[in-house]
C-alpha positions as CSV (number, residue, x, y, z in Angstrom):
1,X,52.0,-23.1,40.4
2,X,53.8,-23.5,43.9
3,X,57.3,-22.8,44.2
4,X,58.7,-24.3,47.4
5,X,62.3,-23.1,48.3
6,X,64.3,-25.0,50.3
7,X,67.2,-23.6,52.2
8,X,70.7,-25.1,53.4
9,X,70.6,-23.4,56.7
10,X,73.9,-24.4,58.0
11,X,75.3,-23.3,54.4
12,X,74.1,-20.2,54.5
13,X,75.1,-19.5,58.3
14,X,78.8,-20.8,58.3
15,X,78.7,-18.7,54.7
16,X,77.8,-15.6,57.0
17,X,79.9,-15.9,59.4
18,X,83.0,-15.9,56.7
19,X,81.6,-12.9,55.2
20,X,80.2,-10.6,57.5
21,X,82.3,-9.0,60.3
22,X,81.9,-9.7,64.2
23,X,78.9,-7.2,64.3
24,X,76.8,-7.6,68.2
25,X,74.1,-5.6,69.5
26,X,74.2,-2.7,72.0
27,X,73.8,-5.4,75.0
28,X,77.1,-6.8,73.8
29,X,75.9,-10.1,71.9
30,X,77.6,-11.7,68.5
31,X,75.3,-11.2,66.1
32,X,77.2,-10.9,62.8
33,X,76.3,-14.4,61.6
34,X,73.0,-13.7,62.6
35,X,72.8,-10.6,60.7
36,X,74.3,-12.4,57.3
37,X,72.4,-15.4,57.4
38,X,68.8,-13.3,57.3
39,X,70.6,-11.1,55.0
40,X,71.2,-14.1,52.7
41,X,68.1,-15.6,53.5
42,X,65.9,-12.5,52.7
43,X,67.3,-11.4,49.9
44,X,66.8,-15.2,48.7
45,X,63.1,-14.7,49.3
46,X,63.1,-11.8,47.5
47,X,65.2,-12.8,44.0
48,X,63.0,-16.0,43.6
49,X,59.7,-15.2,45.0
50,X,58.5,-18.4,46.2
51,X,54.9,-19.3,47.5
52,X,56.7,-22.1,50.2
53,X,59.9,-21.8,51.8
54,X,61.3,-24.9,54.5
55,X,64.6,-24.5,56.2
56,X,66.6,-27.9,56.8
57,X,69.8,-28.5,59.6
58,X,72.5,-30.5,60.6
59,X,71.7,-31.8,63.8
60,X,74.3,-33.0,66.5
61,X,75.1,-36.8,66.5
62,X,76.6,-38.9,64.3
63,X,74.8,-39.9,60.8
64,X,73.8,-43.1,59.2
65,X,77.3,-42.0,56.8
66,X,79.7,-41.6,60.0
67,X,78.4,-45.1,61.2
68,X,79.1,-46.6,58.0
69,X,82.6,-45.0,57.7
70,X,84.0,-43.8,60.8
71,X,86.1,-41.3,58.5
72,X,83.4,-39.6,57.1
73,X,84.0,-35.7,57.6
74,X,86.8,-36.7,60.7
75,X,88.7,-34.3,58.3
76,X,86.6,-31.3,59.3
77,X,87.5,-29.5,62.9
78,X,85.1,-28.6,65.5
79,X,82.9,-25.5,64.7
80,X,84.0,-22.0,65.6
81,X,82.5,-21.8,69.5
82,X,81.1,-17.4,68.1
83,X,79.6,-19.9,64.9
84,X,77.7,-22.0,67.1
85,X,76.7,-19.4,69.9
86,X,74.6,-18.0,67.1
87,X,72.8,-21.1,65.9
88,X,70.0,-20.4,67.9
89,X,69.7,-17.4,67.1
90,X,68.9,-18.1,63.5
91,X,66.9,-20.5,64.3
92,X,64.8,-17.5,66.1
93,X,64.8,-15.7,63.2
94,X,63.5,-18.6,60.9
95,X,60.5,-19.3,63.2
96,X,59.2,-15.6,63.7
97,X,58.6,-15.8,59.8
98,X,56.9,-19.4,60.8
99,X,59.1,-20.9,58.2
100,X,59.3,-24.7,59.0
101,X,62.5,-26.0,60.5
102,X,63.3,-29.8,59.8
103,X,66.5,-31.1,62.0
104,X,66.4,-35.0,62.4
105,X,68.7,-37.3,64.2
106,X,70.9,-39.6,61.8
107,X,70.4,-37.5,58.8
108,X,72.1,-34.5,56.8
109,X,70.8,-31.5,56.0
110,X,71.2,-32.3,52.2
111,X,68.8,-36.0,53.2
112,X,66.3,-33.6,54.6
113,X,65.8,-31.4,51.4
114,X,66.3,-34.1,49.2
115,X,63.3,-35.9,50.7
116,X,60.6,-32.6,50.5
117,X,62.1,-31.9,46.7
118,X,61.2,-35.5,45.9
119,X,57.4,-35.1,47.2
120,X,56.9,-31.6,45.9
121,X,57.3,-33.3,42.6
122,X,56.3,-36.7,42.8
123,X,53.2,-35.2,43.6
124,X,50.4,-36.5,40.6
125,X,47.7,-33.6,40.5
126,X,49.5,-30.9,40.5
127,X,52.8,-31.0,37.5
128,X,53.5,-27.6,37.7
129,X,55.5,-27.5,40.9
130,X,59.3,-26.7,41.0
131,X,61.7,-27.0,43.8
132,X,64.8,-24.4,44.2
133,X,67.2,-25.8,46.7
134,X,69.5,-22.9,48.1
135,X,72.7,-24.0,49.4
136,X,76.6,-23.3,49.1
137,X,76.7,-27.1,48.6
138,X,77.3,-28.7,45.1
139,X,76.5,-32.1,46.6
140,X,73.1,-31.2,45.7
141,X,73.5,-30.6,42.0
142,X,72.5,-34.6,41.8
143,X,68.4,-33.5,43.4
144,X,68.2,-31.3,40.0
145,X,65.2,-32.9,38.3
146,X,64.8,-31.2,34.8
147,X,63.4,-27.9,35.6
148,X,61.4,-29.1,38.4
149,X,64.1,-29.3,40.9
150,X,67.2,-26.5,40.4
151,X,69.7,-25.5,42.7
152,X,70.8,-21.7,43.5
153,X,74.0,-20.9,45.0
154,X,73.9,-17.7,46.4
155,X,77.1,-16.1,46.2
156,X,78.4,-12.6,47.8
157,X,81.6,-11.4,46.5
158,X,82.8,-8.7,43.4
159,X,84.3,-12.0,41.8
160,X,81.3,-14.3,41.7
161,X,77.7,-14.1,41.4
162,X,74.3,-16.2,42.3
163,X,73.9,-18.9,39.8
164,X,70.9,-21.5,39.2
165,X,72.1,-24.6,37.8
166,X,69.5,-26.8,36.0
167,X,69.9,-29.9,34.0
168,X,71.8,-28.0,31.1
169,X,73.9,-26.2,33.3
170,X,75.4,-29.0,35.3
171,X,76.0,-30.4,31.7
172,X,77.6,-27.4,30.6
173,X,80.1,-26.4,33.5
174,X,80.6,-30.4,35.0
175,X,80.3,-32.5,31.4
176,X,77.9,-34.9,33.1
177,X,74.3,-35.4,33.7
178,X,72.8,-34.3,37.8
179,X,72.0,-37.8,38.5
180,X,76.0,-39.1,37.2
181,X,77.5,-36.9,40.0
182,X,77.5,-39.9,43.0
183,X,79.2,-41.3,40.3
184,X,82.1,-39.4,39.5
185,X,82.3,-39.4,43.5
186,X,82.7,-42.2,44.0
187,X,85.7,-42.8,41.6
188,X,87.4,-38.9,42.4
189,X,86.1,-38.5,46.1
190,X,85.6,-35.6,47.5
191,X,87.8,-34.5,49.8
192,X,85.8,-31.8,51.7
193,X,83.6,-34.6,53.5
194,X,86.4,-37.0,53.5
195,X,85.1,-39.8,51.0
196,X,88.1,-41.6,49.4
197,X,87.0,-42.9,46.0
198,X,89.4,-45.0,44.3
199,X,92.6,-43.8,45.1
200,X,95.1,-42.3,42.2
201,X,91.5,-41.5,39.8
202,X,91.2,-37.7,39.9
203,X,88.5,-35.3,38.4
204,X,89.4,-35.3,35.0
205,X,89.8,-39.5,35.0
206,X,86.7,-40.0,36.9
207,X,85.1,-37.8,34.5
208,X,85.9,-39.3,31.1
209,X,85.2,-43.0,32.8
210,X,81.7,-41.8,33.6
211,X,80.9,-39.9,30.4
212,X,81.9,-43.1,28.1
213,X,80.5,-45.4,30.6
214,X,77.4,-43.4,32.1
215,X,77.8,-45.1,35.6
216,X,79.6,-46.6,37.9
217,X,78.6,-50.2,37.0
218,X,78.9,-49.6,33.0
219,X,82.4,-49.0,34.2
220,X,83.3,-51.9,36.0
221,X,81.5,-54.3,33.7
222,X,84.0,-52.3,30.5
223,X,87.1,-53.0,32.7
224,X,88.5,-53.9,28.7
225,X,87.4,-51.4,27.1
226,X,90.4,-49.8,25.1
227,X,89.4,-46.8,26.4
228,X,90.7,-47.4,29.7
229,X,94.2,-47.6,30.5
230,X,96.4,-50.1,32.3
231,X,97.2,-48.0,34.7
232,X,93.8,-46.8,35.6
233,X,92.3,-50.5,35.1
234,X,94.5,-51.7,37.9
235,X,93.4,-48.6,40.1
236,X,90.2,-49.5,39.6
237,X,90.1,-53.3,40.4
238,X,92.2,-52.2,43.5
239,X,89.7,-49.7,44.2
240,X,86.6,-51.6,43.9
241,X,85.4,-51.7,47.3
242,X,86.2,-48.3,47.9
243,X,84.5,-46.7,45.0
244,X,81.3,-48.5,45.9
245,X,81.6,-47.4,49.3
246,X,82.3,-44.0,48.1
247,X,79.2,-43.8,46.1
248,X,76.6,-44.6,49.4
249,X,78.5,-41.7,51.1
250,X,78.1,-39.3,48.5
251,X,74.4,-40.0,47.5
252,X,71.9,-37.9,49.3
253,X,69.1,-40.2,50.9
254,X,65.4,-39.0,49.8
255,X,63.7,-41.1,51.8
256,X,63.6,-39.5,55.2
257,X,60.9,-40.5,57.5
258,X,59.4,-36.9,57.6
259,X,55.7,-35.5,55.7
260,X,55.8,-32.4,53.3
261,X,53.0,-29.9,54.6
262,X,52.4,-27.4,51.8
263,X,50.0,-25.4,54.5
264,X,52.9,-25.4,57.1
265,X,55.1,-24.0,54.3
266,X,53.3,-21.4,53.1
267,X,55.6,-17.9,53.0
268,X,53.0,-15.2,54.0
269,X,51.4,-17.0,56.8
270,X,53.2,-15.3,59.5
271,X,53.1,-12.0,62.3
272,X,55.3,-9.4,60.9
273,X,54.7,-7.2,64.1
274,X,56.6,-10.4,65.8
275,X,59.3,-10.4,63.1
276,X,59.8,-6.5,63.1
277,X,60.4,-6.8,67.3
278,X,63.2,-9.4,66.9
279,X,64.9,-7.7,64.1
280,X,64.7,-4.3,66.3
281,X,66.0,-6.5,69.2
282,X,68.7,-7.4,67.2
283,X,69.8,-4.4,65.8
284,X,68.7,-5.5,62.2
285,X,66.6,-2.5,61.5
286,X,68.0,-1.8,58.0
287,X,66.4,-5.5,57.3
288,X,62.5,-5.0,58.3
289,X,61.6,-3.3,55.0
290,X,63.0,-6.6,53.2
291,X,60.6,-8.8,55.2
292,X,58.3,-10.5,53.1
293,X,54.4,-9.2,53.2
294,X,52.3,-10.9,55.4
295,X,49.3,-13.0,55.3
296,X,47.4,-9.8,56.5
297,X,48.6,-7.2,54.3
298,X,48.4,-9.6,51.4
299,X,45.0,-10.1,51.4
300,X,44.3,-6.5,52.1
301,X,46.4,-5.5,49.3
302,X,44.4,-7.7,46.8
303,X,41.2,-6.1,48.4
304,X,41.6,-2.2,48.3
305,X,44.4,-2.3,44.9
């Protein structure tokens, strides 16, 4: 069985840099970020032991979303200057484990890992395969795929803790399937990435229409049903165009015009003496002992144990 993970980079990093303080090393440089991100990233290694791990980014330029509607995200301000100072940083840190790094011009993060969850598992000789995508995002609750595709959301704070949603869980907290939540987007929007929906339909609106309707079609065709009001039937036909629109924003493209190497992917195929040296560089000392074995010490471990 492989287990690939695949991780939200800039989720993780702008959740460091919210939770970690302003640490730098002795020649003076920011680090905390740095630090918190392989924190995060480590320790995410190490609760779901994976065979495969791939990082995906956000890359700079505008995305096939933006072009489509110039409002898309113009909500959000321009990243923290000490945030992106660190961004390379991490990338460092990622590469010295030889974890792939996918970044691609005109595409999300979320399009990138939705693409290598969808040929992990659409893979026909090999069934057992699952997917965990790590990421503080919950736009990609709609990639979970039975039990084949789950998403962990790693969470650090005495209120919260990590939680894995599946199939059943998404169900249970949301009251709608994964693949029903570009859906209930694109009639409630989502105001974090600036997508409109139809306005005056809110969560709990969007979310009735789209549990006794299933989609967003079964809901326009039912525009009589008795089980929609007036009031919302009129916000609806008003909102047409916009709901529509809303739905292409919020679904997560999986057909990005990259190749899944399971080789290139592999966790333990790196040089831990490299990784040790940057971590030491860094200051992250108290982080070596939670670096993953190495290809090396693997196979010497299944030899002489």
């Amino acid at each position: 069985m492989k287990k690939l993970v695949l991780v939200d980079a800039n989720a993780l990093l702008h959740r460091a840099y919210h939770a970690y303080p302003p640490l730098t090393t002795p020649k003076g440089e920011l680090v905390g970020a740095v630090y918190g991100f392989s924190t995060l990233l480590l320790s995410v290694i190490e609760r779901l032991s994976p065979t495969h791990v791939a990082v995906a980014w956000d890359v700079k330029g505008p995305t096939f979303r933006k072009e489509a509607y110039a409002e898309y995200k113009a909500n959000r301000g321009p990243m923290d200057e000490d945030l992106v100072d660190q961004i390379d940083r991490a990338k460092e840190v990622v590469a010295v484990l030889n974890i792939p790094q996918f970044g691609i011009t005109g595409f999300e993060a979320d399009d990138i890992i939705g693409t290598l969850a969808r040929e992990a598992t659409d893979e026909q000789d090999d069934e057992e395969n699952q997917v965990v995508i790590v990421t503080g995002d919950r736009d990609s609750l709609q990639l979970i795929k039975d039990k084949k595709v789950v998403v962990y959301l790693p969470i650090h704070n005495r209120q919260s803790q990590s939680e894995v949603f599946d199939e059943d869980r998404v169900v249970e907290v949301y009251g709608i399937k994964p693949s029903q939540v570009i859906d209930l987007k694109a009639l409630m929007g989502d105001a974090s990435d600036n997508i409109p929906g139809v306005k005056g339909v809110g969560k709990v609106t969007a979310t009735k229409l789209i549990q006794n309707f299933e989609t967003l079609e079964k809901v326009y065709e039912n525009l009589d049903s008795p089980l929609i009001t007036n009031k919302v039937r009129e916000l609806l036909v008003v909102g047409r165009e916009s709901a529509w629109q809303s739905r292409e924003l919020a679904t997560i493209d999986r057909n990005v015009p990259l190749t899944l190497s399971w080789e290139d992917c592999l966790l333990t195929n790196y040089d831990k003496a490299k990784a040790v040296e940057l971590f030491e560089s860094l200051s992250f000392r108290s982080l070596i002992q939670k670096l993953p074995k190495d290809q090396w010490e693997k196979q010497a471990e299944e030899v002489f144990v």
